[in-house]
N, C-alpha and C positions, 0 to 999 in steps of 0.2 A: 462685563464678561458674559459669553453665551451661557447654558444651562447645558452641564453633564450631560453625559448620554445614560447614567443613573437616574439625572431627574427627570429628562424626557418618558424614560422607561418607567417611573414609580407614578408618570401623571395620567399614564393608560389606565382605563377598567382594568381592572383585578382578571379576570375573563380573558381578555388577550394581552395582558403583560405576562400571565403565563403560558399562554398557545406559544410566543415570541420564545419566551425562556427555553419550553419543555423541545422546541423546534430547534436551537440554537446547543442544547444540550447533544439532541442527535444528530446532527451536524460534526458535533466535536467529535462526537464517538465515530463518527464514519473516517473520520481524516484523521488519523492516528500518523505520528513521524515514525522513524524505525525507532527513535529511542525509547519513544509511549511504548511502542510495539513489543520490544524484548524487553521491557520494565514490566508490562504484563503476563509476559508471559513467564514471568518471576526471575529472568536470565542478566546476569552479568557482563559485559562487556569481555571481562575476560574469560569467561565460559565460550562464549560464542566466537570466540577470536580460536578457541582450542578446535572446535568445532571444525573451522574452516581451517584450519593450520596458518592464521596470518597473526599480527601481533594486537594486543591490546587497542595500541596507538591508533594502528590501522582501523577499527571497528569507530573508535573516537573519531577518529576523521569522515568517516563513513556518514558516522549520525549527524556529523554539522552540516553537510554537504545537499546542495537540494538539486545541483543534477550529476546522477549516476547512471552508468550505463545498464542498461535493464538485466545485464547476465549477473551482474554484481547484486542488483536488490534479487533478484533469483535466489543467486547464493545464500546469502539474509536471510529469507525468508524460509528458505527453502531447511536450514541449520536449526531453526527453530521449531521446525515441523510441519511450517506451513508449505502452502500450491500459491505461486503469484500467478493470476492472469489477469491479462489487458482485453480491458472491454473499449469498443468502439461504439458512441451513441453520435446518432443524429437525429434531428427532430422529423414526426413522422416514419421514423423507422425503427424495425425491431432491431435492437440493440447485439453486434455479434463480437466474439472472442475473439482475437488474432492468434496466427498459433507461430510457431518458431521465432518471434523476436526475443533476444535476449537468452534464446536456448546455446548450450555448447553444441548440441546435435541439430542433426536434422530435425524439422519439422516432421510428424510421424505421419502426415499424409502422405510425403513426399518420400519415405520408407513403405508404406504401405504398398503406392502405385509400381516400386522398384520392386519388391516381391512380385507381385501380380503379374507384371509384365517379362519375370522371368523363370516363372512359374510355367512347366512341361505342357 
């Protein structure tokens, strides 16, 4: 039988078994699911189900779930206090925010232009 991926990891220098570790630590902490997310932020399932006006069950279903439509993680996010925004990276370029996906509103650029242009 092969060799764990603990004993792989323990037959590294001390030096980069832990650059690996300390890199794989922050890693985890960037990709948080919603349930890390509202367990951090010390919140209940059913706190946050009050919040949005939906049921307990519903928030439960919510966290198992890995595709949701972006107005719904909005809402999530948004109950708990946080700003969701979607970043777009491509390689060699500077990385930009989309703006109106997953909004119930308009897009505020697109309010903006409609002032201005009917503006006296």
């Amino acid at each position: 039988m092969g060799k764990s991926l603990k004993d792989k990891l323990n037959e590294l220098p001390a030096k980069r078994r832990d650059r690996i570790l300390t890199e794989a630590d922050r890693l985890h902490a960037e990709y948080l699911t919603l349930q890390e997310l509202r367990k951090a932020k010390q919140l209940t399932q059913a706190q946050l189900a009050e919040v949005l006006h939906i049921r307990q069950a519903t928030i439960a279903q919510m966290e198992k779930r890995s595709d949701l439509m972006l107005s719904t993680v909005r809402s999530y996010v948004e109950a708990m206090g946080g700003k969701l925004s979607l970043m777009v990276e491509f390689p060699d370029h500077t990385p930009v925010t989309l703006e109106g996906l997953g909004d119930t509103e308009e897009p505020r650029r697109k309010r903006a232009n409609e002032r201005m242009s009917s503006a006296p």
